[in-house]
DRENTIFI-434548 format. One record per residue (C-alpha): y, x, z; residue in one letter. Coordinates in steps of 0.001 Angstrom, whole numbers, plus 500000, padded with zeros to 6 digits. Layout:
YXZA/...
This chain:
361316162169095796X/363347158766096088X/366667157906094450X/368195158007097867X/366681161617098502X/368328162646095230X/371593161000095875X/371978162122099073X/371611166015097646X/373843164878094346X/376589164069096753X/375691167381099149X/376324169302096184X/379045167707094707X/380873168010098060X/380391171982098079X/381180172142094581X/384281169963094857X/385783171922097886X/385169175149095884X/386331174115092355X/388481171172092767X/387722168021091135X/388158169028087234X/385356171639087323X/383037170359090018X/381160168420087708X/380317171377084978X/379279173196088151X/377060170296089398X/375336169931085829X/375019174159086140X/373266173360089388X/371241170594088635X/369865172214085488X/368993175689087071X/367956174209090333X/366573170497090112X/362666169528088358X/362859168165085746X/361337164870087180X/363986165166089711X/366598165402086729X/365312162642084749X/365303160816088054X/369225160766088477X/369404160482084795X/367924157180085030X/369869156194087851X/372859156764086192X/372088154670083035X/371401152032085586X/375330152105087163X/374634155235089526X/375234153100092846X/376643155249095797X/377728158346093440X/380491160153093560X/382001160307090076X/382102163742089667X/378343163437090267X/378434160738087230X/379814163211085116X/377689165931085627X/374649163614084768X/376178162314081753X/376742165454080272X/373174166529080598X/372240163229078785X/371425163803074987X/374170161841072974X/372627158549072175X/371086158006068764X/373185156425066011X/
């Protein structure tokens, strides 16, 4: 699956979530989706994309990601 492919649903999903939840707990309920729902290739997919700026995200999708990231090393 392609980035746009996985944007496109990121978005789909953060638009239900965000019209359920509001905007301050759509993205723990994105990350909650993304890690029961999404392979993990799919995961490390928009992972990726987000380390590289996350073009054409919604922020609340940035979030989400982020917080399924590992804390970097120190």
């Amino acid at each position: 699956m392609n980035i746009q492919q996985l944007g496109r649903m990121a978005k789909e999903i953060a638009n239900f979530f965000m019209g359920e939840m509001g905007e301050a707990e759509a993205p723990n309920r994105i990350a909650n989706h993304r890690q029961r729902y999404w392979d993990p290739r799919m995961r490390a997919a928009i992972i990726e994309h987000v380390k590289q700026g996350g073009a054409d995200l919604r922020p609340a999708v940035v979030a989400a990601v982020r917080s399924l990231q590992p804390p970097p090393p120190r």
